[in-house]
LOTORMI-510755 format. One record per atom (N, C-alpha, C, O): residue in one letter; x, z, y; atom name. Coordinates in Angstrom, 2 decimals, padded with zeros to 5 digits. Example, Ala and Ser with C-alpha at 12.3 -4.5 7.8 and 13.67 -1.06 7.14 Angstrom:
A_013.19_007.80_-005.69_N;
A_012.30_007.80_-004.50_CA;
A_013.20_007.80_-003.30_C;
A_014.24_008.46_-003.32_O;
S_012.85_007.08_-002.25_N;
S_013.67_007.14_-001.06_CA;
S_012.90_007.87_000.03_C;
S_013.41_008.04_001.14_O;
This chain:
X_000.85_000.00_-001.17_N;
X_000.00_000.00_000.00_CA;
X_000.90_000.00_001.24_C;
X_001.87_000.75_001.32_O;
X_000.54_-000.92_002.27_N;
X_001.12_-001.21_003.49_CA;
X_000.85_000.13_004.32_C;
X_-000.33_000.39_004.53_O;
X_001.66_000.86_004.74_N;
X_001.43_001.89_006.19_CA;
X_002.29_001.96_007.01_C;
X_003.49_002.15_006.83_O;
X_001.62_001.77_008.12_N;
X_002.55_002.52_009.69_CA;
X_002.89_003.83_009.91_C;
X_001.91_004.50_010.20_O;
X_004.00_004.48_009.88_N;
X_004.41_005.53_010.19_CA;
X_004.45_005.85_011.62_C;
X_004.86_005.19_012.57_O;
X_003.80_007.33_011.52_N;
X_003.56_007.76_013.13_CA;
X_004.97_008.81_013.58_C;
X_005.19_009.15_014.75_O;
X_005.88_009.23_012.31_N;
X_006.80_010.17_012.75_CA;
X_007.71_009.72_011.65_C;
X_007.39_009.26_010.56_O;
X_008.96_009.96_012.17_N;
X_010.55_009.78_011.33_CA;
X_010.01_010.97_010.09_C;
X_009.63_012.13_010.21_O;
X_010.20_010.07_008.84_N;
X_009.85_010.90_007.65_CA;
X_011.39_010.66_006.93_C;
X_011.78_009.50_006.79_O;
X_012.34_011.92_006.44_N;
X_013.47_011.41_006.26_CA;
X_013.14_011.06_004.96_C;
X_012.02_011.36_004.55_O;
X_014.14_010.31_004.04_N;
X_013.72_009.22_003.56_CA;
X_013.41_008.40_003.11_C;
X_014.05_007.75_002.28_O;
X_011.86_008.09_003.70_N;
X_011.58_007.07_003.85_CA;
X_011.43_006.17_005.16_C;
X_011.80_005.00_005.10_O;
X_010.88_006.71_006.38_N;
X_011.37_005.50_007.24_CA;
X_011.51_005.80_008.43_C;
X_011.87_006.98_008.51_O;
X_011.39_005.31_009.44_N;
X_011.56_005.69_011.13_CA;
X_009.81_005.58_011.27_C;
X_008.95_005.26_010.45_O;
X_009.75_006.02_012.83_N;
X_008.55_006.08_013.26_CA;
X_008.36_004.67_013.61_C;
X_009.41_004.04_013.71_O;
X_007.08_003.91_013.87_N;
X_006.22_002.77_014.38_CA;
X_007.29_002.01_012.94_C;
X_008.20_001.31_013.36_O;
X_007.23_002.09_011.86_N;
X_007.93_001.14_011.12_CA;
X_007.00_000.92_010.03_C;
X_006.31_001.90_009.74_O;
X_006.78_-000.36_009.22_N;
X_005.98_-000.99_008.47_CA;
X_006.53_-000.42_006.98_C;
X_007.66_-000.87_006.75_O;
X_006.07_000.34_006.02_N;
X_006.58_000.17_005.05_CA;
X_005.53_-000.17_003.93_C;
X_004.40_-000.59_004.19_O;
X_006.04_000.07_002.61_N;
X_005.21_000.18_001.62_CA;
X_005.38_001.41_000.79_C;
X_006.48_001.68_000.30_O;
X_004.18_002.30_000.59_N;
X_003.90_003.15_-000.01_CA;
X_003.53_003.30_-001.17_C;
X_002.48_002.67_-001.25_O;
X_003.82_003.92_-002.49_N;
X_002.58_004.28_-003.63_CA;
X_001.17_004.36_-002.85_C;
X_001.11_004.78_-001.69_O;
X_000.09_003.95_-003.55_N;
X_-001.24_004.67_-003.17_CA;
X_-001.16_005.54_-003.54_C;
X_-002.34_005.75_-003.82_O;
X_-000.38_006.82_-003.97_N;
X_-001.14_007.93_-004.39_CA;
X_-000.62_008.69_-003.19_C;
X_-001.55_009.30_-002.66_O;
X_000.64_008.87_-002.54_N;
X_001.74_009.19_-001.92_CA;
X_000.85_008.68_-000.28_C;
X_000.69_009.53_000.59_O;
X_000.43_007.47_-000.09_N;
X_-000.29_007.72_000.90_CA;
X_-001.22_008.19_001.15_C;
X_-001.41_008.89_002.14_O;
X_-002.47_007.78_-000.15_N;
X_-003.70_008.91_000.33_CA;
X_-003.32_010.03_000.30_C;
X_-003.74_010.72_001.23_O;
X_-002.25_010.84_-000.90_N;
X_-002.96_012.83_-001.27_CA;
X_-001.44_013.23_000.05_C;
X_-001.32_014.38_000.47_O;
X_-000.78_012.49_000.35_N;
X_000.14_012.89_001.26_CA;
X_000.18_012.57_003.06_C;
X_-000.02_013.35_003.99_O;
X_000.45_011.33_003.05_N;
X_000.94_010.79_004.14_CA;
X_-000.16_010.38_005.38_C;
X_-000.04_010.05_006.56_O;
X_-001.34_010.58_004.43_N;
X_-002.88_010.10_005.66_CA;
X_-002.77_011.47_006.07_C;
X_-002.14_011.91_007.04_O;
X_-003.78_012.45_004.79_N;
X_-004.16_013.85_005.15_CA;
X_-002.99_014.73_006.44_C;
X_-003.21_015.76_007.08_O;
X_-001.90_013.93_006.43_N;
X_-001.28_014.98_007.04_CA;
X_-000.69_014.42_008.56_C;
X_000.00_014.94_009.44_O;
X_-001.44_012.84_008.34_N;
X_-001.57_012.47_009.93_CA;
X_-000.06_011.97_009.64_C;
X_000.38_012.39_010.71_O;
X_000.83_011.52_009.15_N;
X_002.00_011.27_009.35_CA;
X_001.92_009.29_009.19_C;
X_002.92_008.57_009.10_O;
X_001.06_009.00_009.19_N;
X_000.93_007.44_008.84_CA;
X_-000.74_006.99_009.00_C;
X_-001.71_007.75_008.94_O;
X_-000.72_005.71_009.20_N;
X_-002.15_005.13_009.57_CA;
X_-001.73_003.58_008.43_C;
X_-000.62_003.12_008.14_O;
X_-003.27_003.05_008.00_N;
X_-002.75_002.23_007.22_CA;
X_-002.62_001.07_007.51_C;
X_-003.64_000.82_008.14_O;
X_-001.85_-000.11_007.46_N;
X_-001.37_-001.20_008.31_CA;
X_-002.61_-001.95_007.74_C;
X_-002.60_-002.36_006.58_O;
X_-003.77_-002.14_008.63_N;
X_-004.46_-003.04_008.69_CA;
X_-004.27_-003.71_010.01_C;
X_-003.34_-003.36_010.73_O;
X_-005.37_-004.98_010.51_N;
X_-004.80_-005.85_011.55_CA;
X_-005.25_-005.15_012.74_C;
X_-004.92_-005.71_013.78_O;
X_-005.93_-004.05_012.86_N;
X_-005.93_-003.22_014.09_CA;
X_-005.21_-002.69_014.44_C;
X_-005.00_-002.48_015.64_O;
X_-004.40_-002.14_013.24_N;
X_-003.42_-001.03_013.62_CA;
X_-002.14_-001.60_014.10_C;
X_-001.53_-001.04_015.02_O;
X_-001.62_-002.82_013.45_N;
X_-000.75_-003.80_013.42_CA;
X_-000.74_-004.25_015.25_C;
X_000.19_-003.90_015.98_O;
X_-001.55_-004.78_015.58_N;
X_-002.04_-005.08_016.45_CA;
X_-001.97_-004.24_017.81_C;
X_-001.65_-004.84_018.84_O;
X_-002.21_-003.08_017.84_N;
X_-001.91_-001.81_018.37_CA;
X_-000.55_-001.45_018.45_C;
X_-000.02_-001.16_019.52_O;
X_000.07_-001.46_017.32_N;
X_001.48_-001.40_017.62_CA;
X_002.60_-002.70_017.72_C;
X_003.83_-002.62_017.61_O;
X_001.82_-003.85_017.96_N;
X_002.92_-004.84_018.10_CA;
X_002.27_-004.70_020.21_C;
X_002.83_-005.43_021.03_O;
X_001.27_-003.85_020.61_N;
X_000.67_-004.07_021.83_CA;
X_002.09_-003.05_022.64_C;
X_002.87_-003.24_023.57_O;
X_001.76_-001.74_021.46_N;
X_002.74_-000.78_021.66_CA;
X_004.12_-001.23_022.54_C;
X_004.49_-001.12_023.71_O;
X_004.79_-001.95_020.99_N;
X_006.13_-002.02_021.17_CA;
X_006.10_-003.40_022.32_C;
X_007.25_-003.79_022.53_O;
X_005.38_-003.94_022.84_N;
X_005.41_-004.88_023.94_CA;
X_005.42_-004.12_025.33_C;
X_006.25_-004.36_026.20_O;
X_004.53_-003.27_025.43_N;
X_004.97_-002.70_026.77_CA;
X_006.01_-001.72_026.61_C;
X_006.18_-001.08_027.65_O;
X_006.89_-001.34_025.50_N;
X_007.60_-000.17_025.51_CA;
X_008.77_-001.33_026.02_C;
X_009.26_-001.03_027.11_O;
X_009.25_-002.50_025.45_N;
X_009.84_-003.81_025.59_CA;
X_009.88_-003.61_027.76_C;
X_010.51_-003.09_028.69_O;
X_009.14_-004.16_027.56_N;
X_008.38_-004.73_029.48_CA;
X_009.05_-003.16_030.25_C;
X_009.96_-003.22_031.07_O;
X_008.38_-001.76_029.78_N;
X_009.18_-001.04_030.44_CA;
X_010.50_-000.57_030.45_C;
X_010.84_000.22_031.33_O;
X_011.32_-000.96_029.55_N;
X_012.61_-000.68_029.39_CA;
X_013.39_-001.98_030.09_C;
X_014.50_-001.98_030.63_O;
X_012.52_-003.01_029.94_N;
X_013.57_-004.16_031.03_CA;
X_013.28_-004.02_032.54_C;
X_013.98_-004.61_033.36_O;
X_012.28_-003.25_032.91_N;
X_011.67_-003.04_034.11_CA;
X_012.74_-001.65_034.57_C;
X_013.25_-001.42_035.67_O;
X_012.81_-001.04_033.60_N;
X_014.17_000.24_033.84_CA;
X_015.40_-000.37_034.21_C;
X_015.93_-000.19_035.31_O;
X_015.87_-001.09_033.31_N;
X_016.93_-001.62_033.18_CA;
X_017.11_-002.56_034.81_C;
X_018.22_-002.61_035.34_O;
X_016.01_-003.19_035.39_N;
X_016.35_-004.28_036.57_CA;
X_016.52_-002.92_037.98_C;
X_017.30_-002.97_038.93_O;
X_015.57_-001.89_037.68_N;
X_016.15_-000.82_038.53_CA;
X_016.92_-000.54_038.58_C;
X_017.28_-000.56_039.75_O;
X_018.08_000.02_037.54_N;
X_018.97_000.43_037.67_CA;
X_020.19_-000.60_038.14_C;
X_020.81_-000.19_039.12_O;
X_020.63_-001.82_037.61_N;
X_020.76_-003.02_037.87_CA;
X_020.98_-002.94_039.71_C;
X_022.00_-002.89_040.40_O;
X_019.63_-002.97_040.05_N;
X_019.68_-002.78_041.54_CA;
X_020.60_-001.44_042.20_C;
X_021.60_-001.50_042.92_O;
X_019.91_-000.30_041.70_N;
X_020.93_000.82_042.32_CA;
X_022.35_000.80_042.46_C;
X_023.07_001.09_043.42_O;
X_022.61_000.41_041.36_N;
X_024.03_-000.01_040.47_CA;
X_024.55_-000.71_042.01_C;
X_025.33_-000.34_042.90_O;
X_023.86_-001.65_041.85_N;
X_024.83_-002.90_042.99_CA;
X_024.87_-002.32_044.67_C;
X_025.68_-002.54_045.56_O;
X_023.60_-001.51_044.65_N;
X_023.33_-000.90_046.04_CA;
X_024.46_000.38_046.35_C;
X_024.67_000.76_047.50_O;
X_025.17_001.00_045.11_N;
X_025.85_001.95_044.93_CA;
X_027.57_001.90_044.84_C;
X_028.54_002.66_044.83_O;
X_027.14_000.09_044.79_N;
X_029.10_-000.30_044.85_CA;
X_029.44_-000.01_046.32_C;
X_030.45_000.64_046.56_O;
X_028.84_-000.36_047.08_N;
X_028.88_-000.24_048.96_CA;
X_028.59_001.72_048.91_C;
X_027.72_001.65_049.77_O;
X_028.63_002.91_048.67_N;
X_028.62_003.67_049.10_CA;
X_029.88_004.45_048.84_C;
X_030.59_004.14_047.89_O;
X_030.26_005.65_049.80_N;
X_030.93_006.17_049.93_CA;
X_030.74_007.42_050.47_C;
X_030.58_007.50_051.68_O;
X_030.74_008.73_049.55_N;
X_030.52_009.94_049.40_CA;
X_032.23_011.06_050.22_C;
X_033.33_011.34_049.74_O;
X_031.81_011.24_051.05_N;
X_032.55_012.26_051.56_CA;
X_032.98_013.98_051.37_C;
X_032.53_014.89_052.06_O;
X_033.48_014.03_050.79_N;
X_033.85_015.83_050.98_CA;
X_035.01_016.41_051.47_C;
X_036.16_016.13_051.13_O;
X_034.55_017.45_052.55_N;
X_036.00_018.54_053.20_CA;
X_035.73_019.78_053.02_C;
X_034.82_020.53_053.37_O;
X_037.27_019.95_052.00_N;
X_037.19_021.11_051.64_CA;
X_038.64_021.50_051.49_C;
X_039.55_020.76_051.10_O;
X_038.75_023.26_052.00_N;
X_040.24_023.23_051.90_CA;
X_040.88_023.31_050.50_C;
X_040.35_023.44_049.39_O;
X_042.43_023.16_050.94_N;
X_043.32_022.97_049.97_CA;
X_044.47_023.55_050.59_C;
X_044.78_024.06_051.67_O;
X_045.30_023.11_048.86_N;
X_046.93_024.20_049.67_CA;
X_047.81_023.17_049.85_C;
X_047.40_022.02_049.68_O;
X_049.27_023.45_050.24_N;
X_050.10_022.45_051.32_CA;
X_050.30_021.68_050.02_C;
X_050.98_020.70_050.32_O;
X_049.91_021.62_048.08_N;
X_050.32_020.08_048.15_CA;
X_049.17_019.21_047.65_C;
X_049.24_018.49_046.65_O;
X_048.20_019.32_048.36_N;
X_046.80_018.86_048.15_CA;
X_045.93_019.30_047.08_C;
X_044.98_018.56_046.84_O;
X_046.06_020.39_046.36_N;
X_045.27_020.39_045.48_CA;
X_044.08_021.87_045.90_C;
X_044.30_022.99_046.35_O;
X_042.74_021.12_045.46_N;
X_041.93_021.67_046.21_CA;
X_041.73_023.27_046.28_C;
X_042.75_023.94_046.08_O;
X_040.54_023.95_046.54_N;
X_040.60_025.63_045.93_CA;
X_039.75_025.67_045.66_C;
X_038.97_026.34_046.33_O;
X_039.38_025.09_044.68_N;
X_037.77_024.85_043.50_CA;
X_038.26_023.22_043.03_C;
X_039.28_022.54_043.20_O;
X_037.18_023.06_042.46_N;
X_036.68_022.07_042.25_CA;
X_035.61_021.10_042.23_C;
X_034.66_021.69_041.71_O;
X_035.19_019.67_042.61_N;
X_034.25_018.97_043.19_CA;
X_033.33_018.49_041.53_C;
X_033.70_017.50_040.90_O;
X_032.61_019.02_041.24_N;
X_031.69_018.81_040.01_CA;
X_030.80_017.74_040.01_C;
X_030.77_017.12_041.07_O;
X_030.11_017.37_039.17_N;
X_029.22_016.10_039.00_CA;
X_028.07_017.04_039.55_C;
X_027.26_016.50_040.29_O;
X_027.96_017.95_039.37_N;
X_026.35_018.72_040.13_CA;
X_026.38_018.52_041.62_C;
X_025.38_018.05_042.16_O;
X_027.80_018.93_042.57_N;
X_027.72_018.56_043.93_CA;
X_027.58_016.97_044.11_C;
X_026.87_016.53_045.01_O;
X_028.33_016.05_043.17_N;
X_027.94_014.55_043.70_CA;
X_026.78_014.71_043.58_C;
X_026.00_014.75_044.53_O;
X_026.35_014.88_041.94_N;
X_024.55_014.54_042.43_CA;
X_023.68_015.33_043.58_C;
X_022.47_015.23_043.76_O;
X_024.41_015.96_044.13_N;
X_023.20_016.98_045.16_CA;
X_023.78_016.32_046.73_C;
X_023.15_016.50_047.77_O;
X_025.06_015.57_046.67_N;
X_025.06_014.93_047.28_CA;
X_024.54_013.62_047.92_C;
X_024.26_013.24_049.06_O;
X_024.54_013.03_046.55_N;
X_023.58_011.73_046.43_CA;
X_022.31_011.91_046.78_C;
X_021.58_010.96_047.04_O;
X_021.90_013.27_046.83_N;
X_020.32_012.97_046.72_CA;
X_020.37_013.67_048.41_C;
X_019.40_013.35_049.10_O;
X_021.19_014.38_048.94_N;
X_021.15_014.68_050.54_CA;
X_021.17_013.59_051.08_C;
X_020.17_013.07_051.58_O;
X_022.47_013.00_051.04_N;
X_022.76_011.67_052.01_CA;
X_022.15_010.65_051.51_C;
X_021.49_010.20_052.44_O;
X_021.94_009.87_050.36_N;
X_021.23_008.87_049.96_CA;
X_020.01_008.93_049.47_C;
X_019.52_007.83_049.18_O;
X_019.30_009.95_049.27_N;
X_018.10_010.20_048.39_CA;
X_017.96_009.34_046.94_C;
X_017.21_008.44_046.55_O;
X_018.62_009.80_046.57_N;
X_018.82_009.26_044.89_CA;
X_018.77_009.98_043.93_C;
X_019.91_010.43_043.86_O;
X_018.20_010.39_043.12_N;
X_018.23_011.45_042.29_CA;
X_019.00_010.63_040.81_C;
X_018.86_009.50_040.33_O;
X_019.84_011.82_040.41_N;
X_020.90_011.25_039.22_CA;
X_021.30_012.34_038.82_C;
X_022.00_013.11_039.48_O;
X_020.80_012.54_037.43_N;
X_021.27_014.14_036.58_CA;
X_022.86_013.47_036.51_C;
X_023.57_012.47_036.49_O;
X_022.74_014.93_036.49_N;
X_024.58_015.49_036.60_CA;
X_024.76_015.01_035.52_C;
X_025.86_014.50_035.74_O;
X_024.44_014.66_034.04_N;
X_024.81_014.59_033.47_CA;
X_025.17_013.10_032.64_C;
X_025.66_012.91_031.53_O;
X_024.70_012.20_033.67_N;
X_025.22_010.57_033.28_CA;
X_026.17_010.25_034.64_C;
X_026.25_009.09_035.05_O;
X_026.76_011.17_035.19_N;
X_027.94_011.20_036.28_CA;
X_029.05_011.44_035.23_C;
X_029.14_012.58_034.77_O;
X_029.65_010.78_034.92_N;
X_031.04_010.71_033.80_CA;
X_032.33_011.17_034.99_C;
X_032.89_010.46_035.82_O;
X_032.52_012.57_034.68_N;
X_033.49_013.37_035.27_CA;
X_034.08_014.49_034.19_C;
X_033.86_015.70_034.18_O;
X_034.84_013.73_033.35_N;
X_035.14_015.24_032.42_CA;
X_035.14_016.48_033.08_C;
X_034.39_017.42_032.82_O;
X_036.51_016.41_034.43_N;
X_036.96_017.99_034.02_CA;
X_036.44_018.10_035.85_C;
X_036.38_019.23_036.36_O;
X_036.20_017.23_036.45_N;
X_035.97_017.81_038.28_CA;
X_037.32_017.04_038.92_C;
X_038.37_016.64_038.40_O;
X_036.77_017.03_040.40_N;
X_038.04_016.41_041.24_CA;
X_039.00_017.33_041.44_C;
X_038.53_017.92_042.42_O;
X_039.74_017.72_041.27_N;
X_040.63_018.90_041.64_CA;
X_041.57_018.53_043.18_C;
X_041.59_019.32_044.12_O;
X_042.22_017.38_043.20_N;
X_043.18_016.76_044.31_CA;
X_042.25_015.89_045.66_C;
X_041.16_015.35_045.46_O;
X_042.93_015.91_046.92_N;
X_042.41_015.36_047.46_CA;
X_042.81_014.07_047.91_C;
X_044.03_013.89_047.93_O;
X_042.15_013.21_048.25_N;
X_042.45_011.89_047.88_CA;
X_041.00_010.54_047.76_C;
X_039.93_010.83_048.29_O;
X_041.09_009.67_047.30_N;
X_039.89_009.00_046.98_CA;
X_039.84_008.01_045.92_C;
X_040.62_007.07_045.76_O;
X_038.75_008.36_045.17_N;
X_038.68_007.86_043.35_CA;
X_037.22_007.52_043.38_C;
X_036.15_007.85_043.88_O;
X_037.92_006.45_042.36_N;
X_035.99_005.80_041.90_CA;
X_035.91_006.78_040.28_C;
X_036.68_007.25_039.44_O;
X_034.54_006.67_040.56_N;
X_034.13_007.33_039.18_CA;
X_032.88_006.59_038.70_C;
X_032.29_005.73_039.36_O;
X_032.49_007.09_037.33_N;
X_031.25_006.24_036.50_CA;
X_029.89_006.43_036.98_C;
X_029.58_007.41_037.67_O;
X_029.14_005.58_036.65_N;
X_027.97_006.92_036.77_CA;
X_026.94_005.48_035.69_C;
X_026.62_004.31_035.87_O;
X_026.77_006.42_034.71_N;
X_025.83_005.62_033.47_CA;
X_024.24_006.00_033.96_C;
X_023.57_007.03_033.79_O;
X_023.92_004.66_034.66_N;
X_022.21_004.70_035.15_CA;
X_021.84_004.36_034.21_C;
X_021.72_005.40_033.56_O;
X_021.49_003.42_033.50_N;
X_020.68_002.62_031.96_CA;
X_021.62_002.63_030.84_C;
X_022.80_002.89_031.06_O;
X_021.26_002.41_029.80_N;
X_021.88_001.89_028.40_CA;
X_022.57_000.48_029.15_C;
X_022.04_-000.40_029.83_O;
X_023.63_000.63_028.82_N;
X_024.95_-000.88_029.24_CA;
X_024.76_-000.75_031.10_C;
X_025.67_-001.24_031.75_O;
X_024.14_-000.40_031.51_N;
X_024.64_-000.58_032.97_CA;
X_024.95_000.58_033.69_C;
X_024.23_001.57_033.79_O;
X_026.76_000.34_034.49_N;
X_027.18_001.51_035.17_CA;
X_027.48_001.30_036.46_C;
X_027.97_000.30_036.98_O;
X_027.15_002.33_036.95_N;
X_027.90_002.07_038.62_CA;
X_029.22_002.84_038.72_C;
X_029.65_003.78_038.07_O;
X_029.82_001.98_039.97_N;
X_030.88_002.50_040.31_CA;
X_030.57_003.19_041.79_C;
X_030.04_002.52_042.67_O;
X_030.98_004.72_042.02_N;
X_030.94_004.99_043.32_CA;
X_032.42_005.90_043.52_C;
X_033.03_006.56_042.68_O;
X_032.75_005.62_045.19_N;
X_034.01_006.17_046.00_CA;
X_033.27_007.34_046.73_C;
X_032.33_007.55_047.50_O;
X_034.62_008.16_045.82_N;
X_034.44_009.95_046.24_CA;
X_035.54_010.22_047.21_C;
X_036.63_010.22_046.64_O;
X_035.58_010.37_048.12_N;
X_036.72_010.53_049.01_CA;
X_037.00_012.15_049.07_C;
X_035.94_012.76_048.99_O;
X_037.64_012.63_049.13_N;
X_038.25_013.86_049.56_CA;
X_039.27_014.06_050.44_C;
X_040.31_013.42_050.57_O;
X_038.65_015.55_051.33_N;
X_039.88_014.95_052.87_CA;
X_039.70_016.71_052.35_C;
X_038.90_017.33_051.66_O;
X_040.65_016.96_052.96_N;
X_041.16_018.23_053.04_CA;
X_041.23_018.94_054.68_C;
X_041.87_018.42_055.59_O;
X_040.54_020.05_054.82_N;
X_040.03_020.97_056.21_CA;
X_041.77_020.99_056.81_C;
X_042.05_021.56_057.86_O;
């Protein structure tokens, strides 16, 4: 028997995936417990509707970011903060202050945590760094550091 799975069943298959079941294994198991619906042409239908707009919104993500990306090669993020006589700062500049920066001066919101900064800026100076907006697309932005 043909069924659509509604949740990752380990294994047998991923979720929204077509498989084939025993009949016994789908009726006394896999219906009763809501974990599968049976691939008739409604259901089929429903989830090929599914995976079309899940499609449409992930390329619609993807042309946003795309844009930011390119809008984000032209910016340039400023920080003054002191340091000792051979430039190295007295802290460190974290991916939490860029992003709280980004979102003061540019209004952009970007978790700290697709800002690819292992360890922090420590020196002062000026460096490009990553910043992973979408799956495959990254921006590059200039962090300048001037020292008080």
């Amino acid at each position: 028997m043909k069924v659509i799975l509604k949740q990752d069943i380990k294994g047998v298959g991923k979720k929204d995936q077509i498989i084939n079941a025993a009949d016994g294994y789908a009726k006394n198991y896999l219906f009763p417990k809501k974990l599968a619906v049976p691939a008739d042409t409604g259901n089929i239908n429903n989830l090929k509707a599914k995976m079309d707009s899940e499609s449409y919104r992930k390329d619609e993500d993807k042309k946003a970011s795309e844009a930011l990306a390119e809008k984000m090669k032209n910016m340039r993020l400023v920080f003054k903060v002191k340091a000792g006589e051979n430039g190295r700062l007295f802290g460190t500049i974290t991916a939490k202050e860029i992003a709280e920066t980004l979102k003061k001066d540019y209004d952009i919101s970007i978790d700290k945590k697709k800002i690819l900064l292992p360890e922090g800026i420590k020196v002062a100076g000026t460096q490009k760094i990553d910043i992973k907006l979408n799956e495959g697309v990254m921006a590059k932005l200039i962090i300048t550091v001037a020292t008080i």
